[in-house]
Backbone as a chain_set.jsonl record, in Angstrom:
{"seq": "XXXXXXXXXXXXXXXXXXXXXXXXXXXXXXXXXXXXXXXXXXXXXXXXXXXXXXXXXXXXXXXXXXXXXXXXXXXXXXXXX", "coords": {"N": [[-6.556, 3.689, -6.936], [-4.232, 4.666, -8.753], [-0.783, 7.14, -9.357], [1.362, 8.653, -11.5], [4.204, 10.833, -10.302], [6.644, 12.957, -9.219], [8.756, 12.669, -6.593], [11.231, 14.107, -4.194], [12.011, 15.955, -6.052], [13.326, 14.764, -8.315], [12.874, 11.64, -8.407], [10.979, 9.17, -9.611], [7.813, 8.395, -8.447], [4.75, 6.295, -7.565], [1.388, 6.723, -6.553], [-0.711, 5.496, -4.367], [-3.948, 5.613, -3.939], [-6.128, 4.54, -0.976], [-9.19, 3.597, 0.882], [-8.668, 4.518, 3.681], [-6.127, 5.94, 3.459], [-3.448, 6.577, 1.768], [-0.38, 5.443, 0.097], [2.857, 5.978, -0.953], [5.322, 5.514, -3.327], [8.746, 4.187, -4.513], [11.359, 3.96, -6.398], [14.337, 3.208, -4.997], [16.741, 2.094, -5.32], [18.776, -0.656, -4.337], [20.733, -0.02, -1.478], [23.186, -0.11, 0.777], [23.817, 1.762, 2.86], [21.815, 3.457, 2.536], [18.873, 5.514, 4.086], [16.267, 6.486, 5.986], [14.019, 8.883, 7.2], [11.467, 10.385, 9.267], [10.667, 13.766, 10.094], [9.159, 16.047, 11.794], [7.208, 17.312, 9.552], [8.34, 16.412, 6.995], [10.168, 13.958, 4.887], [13.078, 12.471, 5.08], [15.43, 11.578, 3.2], [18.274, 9.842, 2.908], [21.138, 9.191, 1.111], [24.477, 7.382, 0.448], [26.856, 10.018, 0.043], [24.515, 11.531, -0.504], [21.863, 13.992, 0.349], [18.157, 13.896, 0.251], [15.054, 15.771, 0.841], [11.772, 15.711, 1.505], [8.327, 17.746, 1.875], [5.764, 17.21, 3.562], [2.033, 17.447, 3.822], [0.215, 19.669, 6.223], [0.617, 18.876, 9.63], [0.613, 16.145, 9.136], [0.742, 12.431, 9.566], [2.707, 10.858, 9.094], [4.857, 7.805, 8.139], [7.359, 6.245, 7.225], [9.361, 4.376, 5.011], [11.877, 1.333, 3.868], [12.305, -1.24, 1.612], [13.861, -3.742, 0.235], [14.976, -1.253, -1.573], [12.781, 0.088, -2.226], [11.48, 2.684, -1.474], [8.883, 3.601, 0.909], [6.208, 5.657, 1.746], [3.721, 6.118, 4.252], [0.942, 7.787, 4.449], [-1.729, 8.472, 6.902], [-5.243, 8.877, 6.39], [-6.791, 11.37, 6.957], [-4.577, 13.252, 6.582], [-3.892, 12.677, 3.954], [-6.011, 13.689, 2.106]], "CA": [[-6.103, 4.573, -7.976], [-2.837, 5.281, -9.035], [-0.459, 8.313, -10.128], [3.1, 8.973, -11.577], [4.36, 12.055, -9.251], [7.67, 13.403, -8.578], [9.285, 12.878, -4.956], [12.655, 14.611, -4.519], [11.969, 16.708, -7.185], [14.216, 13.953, -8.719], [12.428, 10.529, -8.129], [9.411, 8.955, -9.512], [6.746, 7.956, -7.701], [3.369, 5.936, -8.086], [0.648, 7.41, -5.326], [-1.793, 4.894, -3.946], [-5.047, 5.656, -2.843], [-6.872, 3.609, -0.604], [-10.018, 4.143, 1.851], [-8.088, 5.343, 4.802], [-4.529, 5.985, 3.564], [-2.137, 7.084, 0.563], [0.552, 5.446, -0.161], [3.759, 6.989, -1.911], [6.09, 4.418, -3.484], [9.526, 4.986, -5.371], [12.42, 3.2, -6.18], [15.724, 4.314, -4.556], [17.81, 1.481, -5.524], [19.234, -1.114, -3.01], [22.326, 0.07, -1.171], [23.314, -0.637, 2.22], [23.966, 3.134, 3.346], [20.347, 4.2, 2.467], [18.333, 5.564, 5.191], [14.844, 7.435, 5.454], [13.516, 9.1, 8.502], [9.938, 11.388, 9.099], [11.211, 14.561, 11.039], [8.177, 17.139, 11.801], [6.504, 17.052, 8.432], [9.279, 16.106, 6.482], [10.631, 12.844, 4.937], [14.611, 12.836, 4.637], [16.031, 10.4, 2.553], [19.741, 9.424, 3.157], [21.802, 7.609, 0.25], [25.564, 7.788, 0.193], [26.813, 11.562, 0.789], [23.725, 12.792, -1.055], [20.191, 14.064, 1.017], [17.003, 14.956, 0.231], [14.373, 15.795, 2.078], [10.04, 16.301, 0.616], [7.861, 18.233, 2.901], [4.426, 16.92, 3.644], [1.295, 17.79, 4.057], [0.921, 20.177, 7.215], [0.329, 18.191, 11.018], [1.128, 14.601, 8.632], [0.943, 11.38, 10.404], [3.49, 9.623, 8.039], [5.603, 6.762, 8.323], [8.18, 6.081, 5.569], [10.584, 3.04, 5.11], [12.71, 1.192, 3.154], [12.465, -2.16, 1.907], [14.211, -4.023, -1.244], [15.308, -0.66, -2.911], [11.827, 0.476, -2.437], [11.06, 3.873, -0.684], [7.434, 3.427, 1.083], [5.753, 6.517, 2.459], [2.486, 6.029, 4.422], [-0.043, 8.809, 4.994], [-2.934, 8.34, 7.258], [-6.851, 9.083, 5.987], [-7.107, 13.015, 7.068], [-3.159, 13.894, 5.833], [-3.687, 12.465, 2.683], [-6.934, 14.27, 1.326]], "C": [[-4.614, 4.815, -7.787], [-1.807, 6.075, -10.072], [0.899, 8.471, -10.408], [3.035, 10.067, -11.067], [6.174, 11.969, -9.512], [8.089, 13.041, -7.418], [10.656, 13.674, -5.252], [12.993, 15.255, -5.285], [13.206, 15.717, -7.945], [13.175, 12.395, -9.002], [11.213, 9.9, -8.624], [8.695, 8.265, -8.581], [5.345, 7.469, -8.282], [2.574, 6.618, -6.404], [-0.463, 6.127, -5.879], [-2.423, 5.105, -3.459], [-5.936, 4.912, -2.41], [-7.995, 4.503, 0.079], [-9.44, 5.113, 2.568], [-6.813, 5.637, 4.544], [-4.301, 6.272, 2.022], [-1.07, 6.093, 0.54], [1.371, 5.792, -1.247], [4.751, 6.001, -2.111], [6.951, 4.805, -4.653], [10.137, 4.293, -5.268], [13.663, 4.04, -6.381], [16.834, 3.305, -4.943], [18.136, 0.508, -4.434], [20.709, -0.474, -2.755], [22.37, 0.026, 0.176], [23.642, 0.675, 3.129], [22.483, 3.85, 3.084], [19.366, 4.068, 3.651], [16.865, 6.672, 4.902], [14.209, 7.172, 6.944], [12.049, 10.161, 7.895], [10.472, 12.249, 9.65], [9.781, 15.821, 10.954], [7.554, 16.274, 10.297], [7.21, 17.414, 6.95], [9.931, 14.878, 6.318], [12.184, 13.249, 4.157], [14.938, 12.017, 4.198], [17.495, 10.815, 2.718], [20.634, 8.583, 2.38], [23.188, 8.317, -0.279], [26.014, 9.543, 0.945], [25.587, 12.389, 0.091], [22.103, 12.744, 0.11], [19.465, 14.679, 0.396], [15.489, 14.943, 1.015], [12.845, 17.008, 0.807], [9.282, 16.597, 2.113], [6.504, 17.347, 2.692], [3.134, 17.58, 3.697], [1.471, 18.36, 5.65], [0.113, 19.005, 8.516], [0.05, 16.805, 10.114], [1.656, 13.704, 9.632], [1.671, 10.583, 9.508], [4.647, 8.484, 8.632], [6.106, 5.994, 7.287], [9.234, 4.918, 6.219], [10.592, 2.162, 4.003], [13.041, 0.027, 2.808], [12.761, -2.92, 0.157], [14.394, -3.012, -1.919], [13.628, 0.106, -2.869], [11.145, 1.818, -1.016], [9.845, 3.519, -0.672], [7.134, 4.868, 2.186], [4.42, 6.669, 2.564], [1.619, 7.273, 4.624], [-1.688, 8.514, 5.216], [-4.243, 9.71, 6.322], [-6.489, 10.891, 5.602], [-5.925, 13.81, 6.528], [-3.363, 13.944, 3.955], [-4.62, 13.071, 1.38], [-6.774, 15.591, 1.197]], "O": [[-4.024, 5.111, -6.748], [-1.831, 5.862, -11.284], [1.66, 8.416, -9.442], [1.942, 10.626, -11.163], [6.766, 10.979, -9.941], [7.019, 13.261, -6.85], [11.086, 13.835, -6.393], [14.2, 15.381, -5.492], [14.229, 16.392, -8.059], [12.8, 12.312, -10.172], [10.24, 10.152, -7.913], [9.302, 7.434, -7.906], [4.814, 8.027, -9.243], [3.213, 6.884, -5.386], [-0.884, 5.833, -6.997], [-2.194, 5.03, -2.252], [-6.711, 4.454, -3.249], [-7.979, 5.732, 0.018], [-9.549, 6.313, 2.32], [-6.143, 5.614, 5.577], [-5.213, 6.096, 1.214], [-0.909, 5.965, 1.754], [0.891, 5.933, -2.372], [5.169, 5.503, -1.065], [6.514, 5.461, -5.599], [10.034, 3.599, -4.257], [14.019, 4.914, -7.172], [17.971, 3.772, -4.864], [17.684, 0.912, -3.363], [21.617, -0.423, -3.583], [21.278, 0.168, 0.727], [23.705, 0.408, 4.329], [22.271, 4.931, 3.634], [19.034, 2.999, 4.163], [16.587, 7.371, 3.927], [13.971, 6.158, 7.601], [11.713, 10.524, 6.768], [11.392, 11.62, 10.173], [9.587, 16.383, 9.876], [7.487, 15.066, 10.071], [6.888, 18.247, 6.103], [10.389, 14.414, 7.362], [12.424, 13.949, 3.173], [14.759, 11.113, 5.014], [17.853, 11.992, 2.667], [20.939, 7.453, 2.761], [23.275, 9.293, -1.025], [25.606, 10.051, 1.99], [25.571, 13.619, 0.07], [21.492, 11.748, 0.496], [19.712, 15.79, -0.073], [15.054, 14.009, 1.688], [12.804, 17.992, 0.069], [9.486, 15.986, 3.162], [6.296, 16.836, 1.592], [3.386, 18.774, 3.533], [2.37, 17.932, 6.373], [-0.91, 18.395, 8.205], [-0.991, 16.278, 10.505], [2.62, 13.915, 10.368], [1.143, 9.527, 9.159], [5.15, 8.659, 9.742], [5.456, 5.226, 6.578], [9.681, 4.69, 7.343], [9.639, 2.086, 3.228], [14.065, -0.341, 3.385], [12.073, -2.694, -0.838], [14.126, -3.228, -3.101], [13.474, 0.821, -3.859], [10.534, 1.624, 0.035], [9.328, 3.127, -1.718], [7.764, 5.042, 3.23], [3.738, 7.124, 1.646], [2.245, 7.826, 5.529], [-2.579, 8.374, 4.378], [-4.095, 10.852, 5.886], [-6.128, 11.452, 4.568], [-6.134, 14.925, 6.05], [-3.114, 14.787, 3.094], [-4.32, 13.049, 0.186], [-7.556, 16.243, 0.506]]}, "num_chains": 1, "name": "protein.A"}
């Protein structure tokens, strides 16, 4: 299944749900200064001088990254329900 969403209160997003996992998928553009970390339960995106930063679900096992222009943010089984 899949959902148009918000990220970044800016960003669209499709949400994938699988068996065991979510994924959260967005396009940020390619640029060679774009960065995207997890910090606590928080994903920070990094592009140019601008940040933003989406909270998660609470004790989130996520793992976000960045490939072709394409923001990917994973969330295990128990985060994602």
């Amino acid at each position: 299944m899949n959902t148009d969403q918000q990220l970044f209160d800016e960003m669209s997003v499709r949400r994938f749900e699988y068996d065991d996992s979510v994924v959260l998928a967005a396009d940020v553009g390619v640029a060679d200064d774009t960065t995207v970390d997890v910090v606590d339960d928080t994903v920070i995106l990094v592009t140019g001088d601008e940040q933003y930063e989406q909270p998660l679900p609470d004790e989130s096992d996520a793992r976000a990254f960045i490939n072709n222009g394409v923001l990917t943010i994973e969330l295990s089984d128990e985060e994602a329900h």
